[in-house]
N, C-alpha and C positions, 0 to 999 in steps of 0.2 A: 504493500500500500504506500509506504512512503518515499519508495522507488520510484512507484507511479506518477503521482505530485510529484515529486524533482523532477521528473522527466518532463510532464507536461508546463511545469512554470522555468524551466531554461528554452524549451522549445516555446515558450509566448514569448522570451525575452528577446530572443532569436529572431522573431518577426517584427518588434518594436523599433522601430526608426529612431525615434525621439530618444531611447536610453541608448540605443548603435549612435547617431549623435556625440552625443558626451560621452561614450567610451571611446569612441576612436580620438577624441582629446586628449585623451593618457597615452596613445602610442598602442604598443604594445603592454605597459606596464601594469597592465590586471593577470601579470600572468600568463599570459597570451604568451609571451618571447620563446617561453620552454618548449610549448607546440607548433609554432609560428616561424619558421624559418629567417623571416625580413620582410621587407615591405618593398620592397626589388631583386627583378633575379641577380642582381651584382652583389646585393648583401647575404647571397643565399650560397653562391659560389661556396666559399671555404667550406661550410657547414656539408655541402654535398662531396666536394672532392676527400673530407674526414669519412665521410661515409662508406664513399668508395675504398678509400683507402683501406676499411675494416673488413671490406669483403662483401657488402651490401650495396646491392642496385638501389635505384631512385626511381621511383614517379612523382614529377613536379607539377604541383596545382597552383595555377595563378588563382587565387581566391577571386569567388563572383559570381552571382548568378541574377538571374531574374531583373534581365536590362529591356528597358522598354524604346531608349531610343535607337534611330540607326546611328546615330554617331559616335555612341557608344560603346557600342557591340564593333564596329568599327576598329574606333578605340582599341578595343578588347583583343580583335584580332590582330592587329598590330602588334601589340605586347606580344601576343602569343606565338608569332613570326620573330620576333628578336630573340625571347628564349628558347626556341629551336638554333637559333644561331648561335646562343652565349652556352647553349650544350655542347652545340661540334666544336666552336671555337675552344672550351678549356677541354675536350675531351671528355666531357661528363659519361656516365652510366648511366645513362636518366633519358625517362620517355618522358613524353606531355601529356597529362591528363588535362580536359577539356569536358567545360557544359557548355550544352548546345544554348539554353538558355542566355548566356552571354556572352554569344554569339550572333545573338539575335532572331532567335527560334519564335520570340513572342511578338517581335516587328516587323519582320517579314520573311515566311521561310524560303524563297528565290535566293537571298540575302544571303542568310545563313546557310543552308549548301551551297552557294559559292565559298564562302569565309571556310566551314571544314574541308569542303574538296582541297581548296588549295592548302589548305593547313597539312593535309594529308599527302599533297605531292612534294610538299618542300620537306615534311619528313622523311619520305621516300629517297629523298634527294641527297640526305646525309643517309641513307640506311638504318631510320629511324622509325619509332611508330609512335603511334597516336593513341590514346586511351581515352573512350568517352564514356564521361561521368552519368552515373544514372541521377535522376531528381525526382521531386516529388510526383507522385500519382497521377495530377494532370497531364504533363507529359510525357506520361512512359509511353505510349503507344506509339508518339512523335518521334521518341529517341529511337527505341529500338526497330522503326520503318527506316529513319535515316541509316542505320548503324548497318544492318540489312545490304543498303544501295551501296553505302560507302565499302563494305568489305567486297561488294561484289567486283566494284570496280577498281579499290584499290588494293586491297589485300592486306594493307599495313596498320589493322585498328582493332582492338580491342574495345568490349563494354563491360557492366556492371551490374549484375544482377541482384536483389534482396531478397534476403529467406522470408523476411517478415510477409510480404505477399502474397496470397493463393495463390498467384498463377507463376511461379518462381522456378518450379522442377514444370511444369509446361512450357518455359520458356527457356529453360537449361536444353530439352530440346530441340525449339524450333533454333536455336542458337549453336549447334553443336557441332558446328566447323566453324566459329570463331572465338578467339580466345577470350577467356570470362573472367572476371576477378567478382569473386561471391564474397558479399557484406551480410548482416544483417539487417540495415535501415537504419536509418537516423533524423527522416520525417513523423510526424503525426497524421496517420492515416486511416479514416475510417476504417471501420470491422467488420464491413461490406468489403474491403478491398485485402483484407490486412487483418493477422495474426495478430491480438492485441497479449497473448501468454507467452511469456517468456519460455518456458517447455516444447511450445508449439514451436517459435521460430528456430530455437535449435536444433530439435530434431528435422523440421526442414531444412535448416542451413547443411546438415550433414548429410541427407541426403543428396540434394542439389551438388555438392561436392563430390561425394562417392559419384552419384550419376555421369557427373563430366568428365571423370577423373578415367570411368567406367568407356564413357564415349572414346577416346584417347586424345580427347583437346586438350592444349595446353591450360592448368586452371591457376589462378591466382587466389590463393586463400587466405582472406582478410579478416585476422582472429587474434585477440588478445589472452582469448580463453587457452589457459594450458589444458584443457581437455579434449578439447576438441583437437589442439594437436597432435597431444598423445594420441586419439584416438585415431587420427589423419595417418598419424606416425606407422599405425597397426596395421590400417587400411591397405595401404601401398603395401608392406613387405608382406601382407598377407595375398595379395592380387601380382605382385612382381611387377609393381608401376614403378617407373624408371624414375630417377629424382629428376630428371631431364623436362619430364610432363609438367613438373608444377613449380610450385616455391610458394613460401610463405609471405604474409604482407604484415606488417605495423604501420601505428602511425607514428609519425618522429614527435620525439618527446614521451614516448611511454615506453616500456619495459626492457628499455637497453640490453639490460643484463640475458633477460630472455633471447633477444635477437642476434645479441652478438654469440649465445648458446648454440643457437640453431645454422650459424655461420661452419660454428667449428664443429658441429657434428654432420657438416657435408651436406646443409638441404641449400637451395637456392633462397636468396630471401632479398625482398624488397623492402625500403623503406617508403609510404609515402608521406613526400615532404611538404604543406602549404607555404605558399608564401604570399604578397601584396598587402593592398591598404583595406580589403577588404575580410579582414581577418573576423569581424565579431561575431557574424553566423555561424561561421565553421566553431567558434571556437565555445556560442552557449549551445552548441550542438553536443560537441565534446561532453561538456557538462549534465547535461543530459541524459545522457545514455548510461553513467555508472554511478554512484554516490560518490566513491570514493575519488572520482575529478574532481569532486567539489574541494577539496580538503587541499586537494592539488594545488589547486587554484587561488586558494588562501594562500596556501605558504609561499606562492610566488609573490603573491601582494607583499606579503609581511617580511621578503626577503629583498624588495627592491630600496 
């Protein structure tokens, strides 16, 4: 119960303008820096080439979503063309993670498949790929239609699928020749759409994985739970799935010690890293979804 309530009052705070406002006042300084990579990919550099250095890939999210103008989204891809660049340029291990949303998915979509198409050929161009971010429930059907056309025609993209939704191992299917990084969710979604029990979206989250893992797609497994690893763990050497198929994901700023574990016992593993000014969504998301971010989050206040 009181899970529930945190979850749902950092997910109102998360939509709130007016407190996003006066937090981005403070910078990063509520805490945010510890998850938060910078507020440009030049401040994110060091932090990612550390990463690499440890033996861990990167997927880099320009924080953003839900841009309603075209000059924006614009904008948006702009950035998102330079950090394709400032990854070939220092040699990064790091793909692009992208929402279509701010891209311009809600201003015009002619717009926005233009902006990821070419997002996707200039990846292609360094031998690079693209990862597109899933979002909330309005436009899932959006994303994963584009994500569809863009693998068909490019080949170089990745999506994101969430166990918390019924239709999540139906769509581990219809998705089963492109590569998937399986979340649990971190919107508020009706119960019409959406697992509101924790029990519920686990056991879906594990199947959704065994299933892809089963399909022989490459899966990305984005899980803080040491059980579900373990239990990832048993999975494969019990099926003789190659560690080649998958690798595990975190997010930067949480369980170092775990990730840099699973470096040295030989599985594949990604970090992903947020960066930009639009850090406060992602970051009462965070908060959100466990209690114990909250406490996190204090002690970064009370350490600045």
């Amino acid at each position: 119960m009181i899970q529930s309530l945190n979850r749902k009052f950092f997910i109102l705070l998360s939509n709130n303008k007016w407190i996003e406002q006066g937090a981005k006042s403070w910078g990063l300084k509520l805490g945010a820096s510890k998850v938060v990579a910078g507020m440009d990919i030049e401040s994110a550099v060091n932090i990612i080439q550390n990463l690499n250095d440890s033996g861990r890939k990167v997927t880099l999210d320009h924080l953003g979503e839900f841009v309603y103008k075209a000059d924006e989204a614009i904008r948006a891809f702009e950035d998102s063309m330079h950090t394709l660049d400032m990854i070939h340029q220092n040699a990064l291990s790091s793909t692009l993670s992208v929402k279509l949303t701010k891209l311009g998915l809600d201003v015009d979509k002619n717009l926005c498949w233009k902006q990821i198409s070419e997002l996707a050929q200039h990846a292609a161009s360094y031998n690079n790929k693209i990862n597109i971010d899933m979002e909330d429930y309005v436009h899932y059907k959006d994303v994963l239609d584009i994500v569809e056309q863009l693998h068909h025609e490019y080949g170089n993209v990745s999506t994101v699928l969430q166990s918390y939704l019924h239709c999540g191992l139906e769509d581990v299917k219809r998705l089963k020749n492109i590569p998937l990084r399986i979340v649990k969710g971190a919107y508020k979604e009706d119960a019409s759409v959406a697992y509101q029990d924790k029990k519920m979206i686990d056991e879906n989250y594990m199947e959704m994985v065994r299933q892809n893992l089963l399909y022989g797609t490459f899966t990305s497994i984005a899980t803080h739970d040491h059980h579900i690893i373990n239990e990832i763990k048993e999975f494969v050497e019990r099926n003789g799935i190659d560690k080649s198929q998958f690798e595990f994901q975190m997010l930067y700023g949480f369980r170092n010690d775990v990730q840099l574990s699973l470096v040295k016992e030989g599985y594949q593993f990604r970090t992903y890293v947020p960066f930009g000014n639009e850090w406060y969504g992602y970051y009462m998301r965070r908060l959100a979804e466990r209690p114990q971010n909250v406490l996190f989050a204090i002690r970064g206040m009370l350490s600045k």
